[in-house]
N, C-alpha and C positions, 0 to 999 in steps of 0.2 A: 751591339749594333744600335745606329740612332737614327730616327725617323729622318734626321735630315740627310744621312745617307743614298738617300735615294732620289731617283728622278721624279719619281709617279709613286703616286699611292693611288692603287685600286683598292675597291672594295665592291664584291663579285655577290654582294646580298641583295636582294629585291630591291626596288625604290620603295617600298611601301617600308620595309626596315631598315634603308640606308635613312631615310626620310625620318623614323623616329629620333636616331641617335647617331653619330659618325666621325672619323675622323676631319677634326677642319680640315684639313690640309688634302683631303683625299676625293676621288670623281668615283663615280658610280656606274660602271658597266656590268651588269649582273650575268651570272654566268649562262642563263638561256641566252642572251643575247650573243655572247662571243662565242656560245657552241652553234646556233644558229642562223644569225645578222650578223657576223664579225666584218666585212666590209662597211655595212652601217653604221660601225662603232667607232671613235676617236682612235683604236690601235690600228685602225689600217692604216691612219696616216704619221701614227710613233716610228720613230727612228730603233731599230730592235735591238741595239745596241744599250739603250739607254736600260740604267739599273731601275726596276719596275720591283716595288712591294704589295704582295697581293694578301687581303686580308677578307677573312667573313666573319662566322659567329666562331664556328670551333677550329676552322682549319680545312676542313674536310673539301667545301666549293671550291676553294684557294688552289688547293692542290689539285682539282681536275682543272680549275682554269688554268695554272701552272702548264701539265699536257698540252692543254688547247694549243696556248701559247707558243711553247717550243715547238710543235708539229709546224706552226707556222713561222718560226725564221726565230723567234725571239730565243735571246742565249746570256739575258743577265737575268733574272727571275728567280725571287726568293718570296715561300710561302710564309708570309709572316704570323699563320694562323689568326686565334682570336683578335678582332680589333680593338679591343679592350684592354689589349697587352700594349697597345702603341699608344693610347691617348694622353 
């Protein structure tokens, strides 16, 4: 699989560590946000069809934001783990 396969690259780490280091290519919603403010967030206004790569430090945030995700309509999501795997 290749980074350009996808619509979105999330990455669901704090600002303060999306901010150290990150995918170019990728926007920053951390996952208190989209378990907490998800209408605050840029995916209330994603189309849920679109292929969405979610990435943190090991995998772990990725995959509860994944959940978040589906609970809410979304149905292309793939947890791409580390984002260090993708740079």
């Amino acid at each position: 699989m290749n980074i350009k396969d996808f619509d979105f690259i999330i990455d669901v780490r704090s600002s303060e560590e999306f901010h150290m280091e990150h995918i170019p290519e990728s926007m920053n919603v951390s996952l208190d946000k989209l378990a907490n403010n998800f209408n605050e967030t840029e995916f209330s206004k994603i189309d849920k069809n679109k292929k969405i790569l979610l990435v943190c430090e090991s995998g772990g945030r990725a995959a509860l934001a994944k959940e978040i995700l589906e609970e809410k309509g979304f149905n292309n999501l793939e947890n791409g783990g580390p984002w260090k795997n993708w740079k």
